[in-house]
FIGUMAR-607557 format. One record per residue (C-alpha): x, y, z. Coordinates in steps of 0.02 Angstrom, whole numbers. Example, Ala and Ser with C-alpha at 12.3 -4.5 7.8 and 13.67 -1.06 7.14 Angstrom:
{{615, -225, 390}}
{{684, -53, 357}}
//
This chain:
{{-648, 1159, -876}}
{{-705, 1017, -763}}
{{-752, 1062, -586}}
{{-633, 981, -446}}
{{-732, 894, -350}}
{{-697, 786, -159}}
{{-610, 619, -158}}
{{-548, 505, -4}}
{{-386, 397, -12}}
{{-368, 261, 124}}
{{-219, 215, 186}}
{{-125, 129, 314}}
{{-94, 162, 492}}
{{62, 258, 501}}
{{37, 328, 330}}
{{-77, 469, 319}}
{{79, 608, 325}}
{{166, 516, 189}}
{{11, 483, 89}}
{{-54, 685, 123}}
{{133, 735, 72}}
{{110, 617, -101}}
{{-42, 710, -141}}
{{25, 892, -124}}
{{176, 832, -241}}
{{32, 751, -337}}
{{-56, 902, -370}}
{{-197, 878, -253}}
{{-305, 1040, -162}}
{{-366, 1063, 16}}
{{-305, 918, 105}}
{{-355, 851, 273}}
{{-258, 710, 353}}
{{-379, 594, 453}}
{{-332, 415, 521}}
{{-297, 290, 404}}
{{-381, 398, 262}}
{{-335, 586, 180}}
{{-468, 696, 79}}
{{-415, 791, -49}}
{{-487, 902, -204}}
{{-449, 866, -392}}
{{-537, 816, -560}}
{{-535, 668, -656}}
{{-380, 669, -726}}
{{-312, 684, -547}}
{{-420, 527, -456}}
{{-326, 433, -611}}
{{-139, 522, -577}}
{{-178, 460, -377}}
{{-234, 274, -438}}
{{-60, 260, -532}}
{{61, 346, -459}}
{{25, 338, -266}}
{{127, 222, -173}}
{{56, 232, -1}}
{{-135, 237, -54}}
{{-265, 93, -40}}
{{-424, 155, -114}}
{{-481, 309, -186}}
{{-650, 345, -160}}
{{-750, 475, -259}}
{{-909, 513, -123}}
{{-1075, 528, -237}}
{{-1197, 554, -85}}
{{-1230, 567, 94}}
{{-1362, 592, 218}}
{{-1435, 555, 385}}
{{-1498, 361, 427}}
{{-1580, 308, 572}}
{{-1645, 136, 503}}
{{-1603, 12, 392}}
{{-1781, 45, 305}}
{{-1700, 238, 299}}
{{-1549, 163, 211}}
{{-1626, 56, 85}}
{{-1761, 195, 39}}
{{-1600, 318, 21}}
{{-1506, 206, -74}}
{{-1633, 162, -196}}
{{-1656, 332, -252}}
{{-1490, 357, -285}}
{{-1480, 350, -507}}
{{-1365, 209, -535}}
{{-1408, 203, -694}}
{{-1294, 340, -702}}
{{-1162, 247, -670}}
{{-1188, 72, -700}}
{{-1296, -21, -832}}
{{-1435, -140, -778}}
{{-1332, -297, -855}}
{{-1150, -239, -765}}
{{-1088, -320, -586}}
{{-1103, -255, -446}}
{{-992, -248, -264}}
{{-1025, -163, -91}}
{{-909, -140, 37}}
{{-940, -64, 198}}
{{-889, -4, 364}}
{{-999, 80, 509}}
{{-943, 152, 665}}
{{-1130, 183, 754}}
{{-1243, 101, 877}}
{{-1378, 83, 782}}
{{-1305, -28, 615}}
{{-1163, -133, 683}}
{{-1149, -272, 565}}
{{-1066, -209, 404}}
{{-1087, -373, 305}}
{{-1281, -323, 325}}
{{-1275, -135, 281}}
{{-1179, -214, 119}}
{{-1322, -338, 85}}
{{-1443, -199, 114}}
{{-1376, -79, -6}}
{{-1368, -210, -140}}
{{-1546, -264, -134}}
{{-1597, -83, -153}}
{{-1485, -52, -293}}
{{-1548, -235, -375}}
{{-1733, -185, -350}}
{{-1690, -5, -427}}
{{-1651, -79, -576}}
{{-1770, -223, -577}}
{{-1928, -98, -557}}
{{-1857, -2, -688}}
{{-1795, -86, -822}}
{{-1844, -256, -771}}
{{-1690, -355, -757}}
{{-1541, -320, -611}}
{{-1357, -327, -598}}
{{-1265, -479, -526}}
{{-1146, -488, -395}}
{{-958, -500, -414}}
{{-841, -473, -290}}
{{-674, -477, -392}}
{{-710, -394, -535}}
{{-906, -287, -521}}
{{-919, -170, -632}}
{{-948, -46, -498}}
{{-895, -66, -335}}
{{-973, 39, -214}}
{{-911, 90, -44}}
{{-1020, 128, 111}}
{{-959, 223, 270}}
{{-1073, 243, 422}}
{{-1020, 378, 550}}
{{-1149, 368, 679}}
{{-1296, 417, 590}}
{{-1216, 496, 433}}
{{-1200, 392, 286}}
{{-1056, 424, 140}}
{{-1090, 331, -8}}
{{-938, 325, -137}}
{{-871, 263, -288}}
{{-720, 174, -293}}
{{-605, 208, -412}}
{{-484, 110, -371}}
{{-549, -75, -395}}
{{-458, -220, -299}}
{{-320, -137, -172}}
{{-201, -21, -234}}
{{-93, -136, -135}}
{{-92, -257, -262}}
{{39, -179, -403}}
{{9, -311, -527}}
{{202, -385, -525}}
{{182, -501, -405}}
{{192, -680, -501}}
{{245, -790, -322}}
{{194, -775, -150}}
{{299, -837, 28}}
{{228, -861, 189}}
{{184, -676, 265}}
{{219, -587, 148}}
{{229, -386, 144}}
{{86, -301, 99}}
{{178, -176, -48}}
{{105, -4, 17}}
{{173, -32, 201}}
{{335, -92, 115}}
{{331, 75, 7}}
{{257, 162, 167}}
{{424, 92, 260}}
{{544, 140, 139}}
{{492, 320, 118}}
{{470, 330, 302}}
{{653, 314, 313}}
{{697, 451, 198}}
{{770, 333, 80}}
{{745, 397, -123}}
{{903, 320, -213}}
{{1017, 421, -139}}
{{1159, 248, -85}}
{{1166, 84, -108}}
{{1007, -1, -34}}
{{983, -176, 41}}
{{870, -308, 96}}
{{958, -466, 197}}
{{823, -561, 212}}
{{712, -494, 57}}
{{594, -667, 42}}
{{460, -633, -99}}
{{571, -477, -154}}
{{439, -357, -95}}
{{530, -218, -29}}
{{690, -222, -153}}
{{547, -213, -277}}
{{459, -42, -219}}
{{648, 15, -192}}
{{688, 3, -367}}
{{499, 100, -419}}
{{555, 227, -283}}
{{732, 248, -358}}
{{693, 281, -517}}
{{509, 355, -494}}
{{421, 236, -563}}
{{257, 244, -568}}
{{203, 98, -415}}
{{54, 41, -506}}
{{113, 24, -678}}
{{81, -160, -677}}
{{-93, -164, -626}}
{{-223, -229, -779}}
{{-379, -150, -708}}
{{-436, 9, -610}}
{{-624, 33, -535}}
{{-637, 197, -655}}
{{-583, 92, -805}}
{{-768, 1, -834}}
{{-871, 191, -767}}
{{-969, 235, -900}}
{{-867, 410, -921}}
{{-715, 323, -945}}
{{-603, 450, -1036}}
{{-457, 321, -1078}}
{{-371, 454, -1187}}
{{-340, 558, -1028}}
{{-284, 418, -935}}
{{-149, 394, -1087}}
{{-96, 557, -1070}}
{{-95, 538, -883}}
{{14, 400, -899}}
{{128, 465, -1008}}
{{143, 612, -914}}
{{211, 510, -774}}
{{321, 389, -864}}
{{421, 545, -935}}
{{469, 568, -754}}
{{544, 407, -726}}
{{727, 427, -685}}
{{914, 321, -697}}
{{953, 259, -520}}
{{1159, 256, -514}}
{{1184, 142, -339}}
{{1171, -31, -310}}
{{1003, -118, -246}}
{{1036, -285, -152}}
{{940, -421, -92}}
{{981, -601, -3}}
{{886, -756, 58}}
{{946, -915, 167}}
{{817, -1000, 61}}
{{850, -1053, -132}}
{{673, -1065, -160}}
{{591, -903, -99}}
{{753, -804, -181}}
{{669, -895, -347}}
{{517, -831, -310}}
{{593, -668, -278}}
{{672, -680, -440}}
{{523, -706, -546}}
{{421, -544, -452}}
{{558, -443, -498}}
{{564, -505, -672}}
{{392, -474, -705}}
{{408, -298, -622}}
{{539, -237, -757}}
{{661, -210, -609}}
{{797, -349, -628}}
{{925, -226, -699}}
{{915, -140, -546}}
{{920, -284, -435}}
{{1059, -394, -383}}
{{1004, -573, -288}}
{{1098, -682, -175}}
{{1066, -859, -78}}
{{1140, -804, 77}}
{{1117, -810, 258}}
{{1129, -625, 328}}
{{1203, -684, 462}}
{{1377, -751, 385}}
{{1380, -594, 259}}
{{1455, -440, 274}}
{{1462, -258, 190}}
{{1522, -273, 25}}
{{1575, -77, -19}}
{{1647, 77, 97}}
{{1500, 173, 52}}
{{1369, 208, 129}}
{{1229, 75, 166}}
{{1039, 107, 187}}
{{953, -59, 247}}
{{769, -108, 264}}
{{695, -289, 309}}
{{575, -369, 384}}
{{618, -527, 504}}
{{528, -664, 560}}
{{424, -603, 727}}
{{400, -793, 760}}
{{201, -760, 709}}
{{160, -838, 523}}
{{353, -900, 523}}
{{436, -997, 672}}
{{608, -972, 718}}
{{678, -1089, 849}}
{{753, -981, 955}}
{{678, -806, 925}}
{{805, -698, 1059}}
{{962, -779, 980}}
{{886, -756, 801}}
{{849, -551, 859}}
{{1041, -548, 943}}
{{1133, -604, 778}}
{{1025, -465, 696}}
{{1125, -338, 814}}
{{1296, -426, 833}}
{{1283, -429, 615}}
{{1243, -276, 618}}
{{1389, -210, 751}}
{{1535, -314, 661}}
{{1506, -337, 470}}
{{1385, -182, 428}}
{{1510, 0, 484}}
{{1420, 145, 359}}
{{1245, 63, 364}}
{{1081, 143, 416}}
{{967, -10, 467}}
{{786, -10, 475}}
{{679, -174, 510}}
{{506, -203, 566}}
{{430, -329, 677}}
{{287, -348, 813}}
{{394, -437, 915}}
{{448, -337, 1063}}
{{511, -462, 1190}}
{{632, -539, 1065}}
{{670, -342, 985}}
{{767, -322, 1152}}
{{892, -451, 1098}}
{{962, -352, 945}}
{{1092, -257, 1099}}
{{1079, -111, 1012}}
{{983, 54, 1051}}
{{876, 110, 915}}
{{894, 306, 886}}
{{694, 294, 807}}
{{550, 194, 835}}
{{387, 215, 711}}
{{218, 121, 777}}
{{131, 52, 604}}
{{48, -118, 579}}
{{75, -275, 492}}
{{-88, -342, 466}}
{{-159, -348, 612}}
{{3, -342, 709}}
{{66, -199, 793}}
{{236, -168, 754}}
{{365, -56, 753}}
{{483, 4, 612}}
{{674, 36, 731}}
{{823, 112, 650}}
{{1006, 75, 717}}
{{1127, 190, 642}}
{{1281, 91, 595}}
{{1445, 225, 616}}
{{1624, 198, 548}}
{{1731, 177, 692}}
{{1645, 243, 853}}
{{1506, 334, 864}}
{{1619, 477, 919}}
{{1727, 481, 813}}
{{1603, 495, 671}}
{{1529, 651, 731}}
{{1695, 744, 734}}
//
């Protein structure tokens, strides 16, 4: 029986709880929550489970190495002696990301160069010819960490971002990265339990990891390539096994999923992403401005979207855009929990209403904050009784 053995799955800001909580459903063994990153134990057959079916992870990284490094003539020396043949074959492709948190290496671009020349001249003393470079598709792409003085070197498993399902056909301006839209969803203890809607759902984004939530899809389905899939210990028959494993899980989702756009062209767009996701049964579209609509059923509404923070899309008047959110909200949406996002704080005073939570989590590179408003038949009051 294989030996488990330590991985590392990065994650957003705001996510680690969510993305430790995945694991432990997962199947995954001592877990440690750090920021932006959990470890975890499992075996093979797990790192390819976590690549799949994790909605909130970026990367998994399976650590080969580490070791003290005090100069970048330590670091080359340490790297080169490192077997990659083991893992790669002299006429593959090669990647190398890295980040370093020390004083003495401070340029990550240049740790990355570093390690590739010593894995290049491994190979090229060896057996005489040496891997190219390819940063979409390498055969092996290799992650390096610097704490200080200690140096992690990894595998990663994982490829291009985990972020990047594989359904997405058409892209809008800013766009929601698909783990924080996940990340949001889950965060708001939404599973498919009501009807479920997005008012201003642009590239279809979040409707889209609704629908995989829903009915337990697996989130990265979609994707034609993992990192592990070109290792030389490839075991695709367990990774068929893995995946049907996980697709005998997938569930009937008996509510309504709903989505609107003021724009006929980004709803199209929306359109075609859920179309190549498998999802449009699930889905219903409308051109509509949110702020002319109103609550189609009497029951109960859960409702997650991301507005314009007047960043990567301009709104002419951001604090009246923010108040319709609140006065929609107050008179068409009674039964509705509402959760939106934005980094824009000033105009998040406008909406006039009094969120009852506030989650910090980031956009990008923009703080934000994910608010809920809790929409209640009739007075607030009166709903409790």
């Amino acid at each position: 029986m294989e030996k488990n053995f330590r991985m590392l799955a990065k994650t957003l800001y705001g996510l680690e709880e969510l993305l430790a909580n995945e694991l432990r459903q997962l199947g995954a063994s001592d877990i440690e929550i750090g920021v932006r990153n959990v470890a975890f134990k499992g075996d093979t057959g797990f790192m390819y489970k976590v690549n799949l079916c994790s909605r909130t992870a970026i990367k998994v990284l399976k650590p080969i190495t580490g070791f003290n490094v005090f100069t970048e003539e330590d670091l080359y020396k340490r790297i080169y002696d490192i077997p990659w043949e083991n893992y790669m074959q002299a006429n593959g492709s090669l990647a190398v990301d890295a980040t370093v948190f020390s004083i003495q290496f401070t340029h990550s671009q240049y740790i990355a160069l570093k390690t590739k020349d010593a894995i290049v001249d491994r190979f090229r003393d060896k057996e005489g010819i040496r891997p190219d470079v390819d940063l979409d598709h390498p055969t092996l792409r290799i992650n390096i960490h610097i704490d200080r003085n200690i140096c992690t070197v990894s595998l990663d498993s994982s490829g291009q971002s985990l972020h990047k399902r594989g359904y997405k056909v058409e892209n809008t301006i800013a766009p929601i990265n698909e783990v924080l839209a996940a990340g949001m969803i889950m965060l708001t203890g939404w599973s498919g339990q009501c009807d479920f809607m997005d008012p201003m759902c642009g590239s279809g984004t979040i409707l889209t990891e609704a629908a995989m939530i829903a009915c337990n899809i697996p989130p990265n389905l979609n994707r034609k390539e993992f990192g592990f899939e070109t290792w030389p210990d490839f075991d695709v028959d367990l990774y068929e096994v893995i995946e049907e494993a996980a697709l005998k899980k997938v569930k009937d989702f008996h509510f309504k999923i709903y989505g609107s756009d003021i724009d006929a062209f980004t709803l199209r767009k929306a359109k075609e992403n859920i179309k190549s996701a498998n999802l449009s049964e699930f889905i219903e579209l409308k051109e509509q401005d949110f702020f002319e609509s109103s609550k189609e059923t009497d029951r109960p509404l859960w409702m997650v979207f991301n507005p314009p923070y007047d960043e990567r899309i301009s709104v002419n008047d951001i604090e009246k855009f923010y108040g319709n959110i609140g006065n929609t909200l107050k008179r068409e949406y009674p039964g509705t929990q509402a959760w939106m996002i934005t980094s824009n704080m000033e105009a998040l005073k406008y909406v006039g209403l009094r969120p009852s939570k506030k989650i910090k989590l980031y956009n990008g590179k923009l703080e934000s904050k994910l608010v809920r408003y809790e929409m209640y038949e009739g007075s607030r009051k009166f709903s409790k009784q």
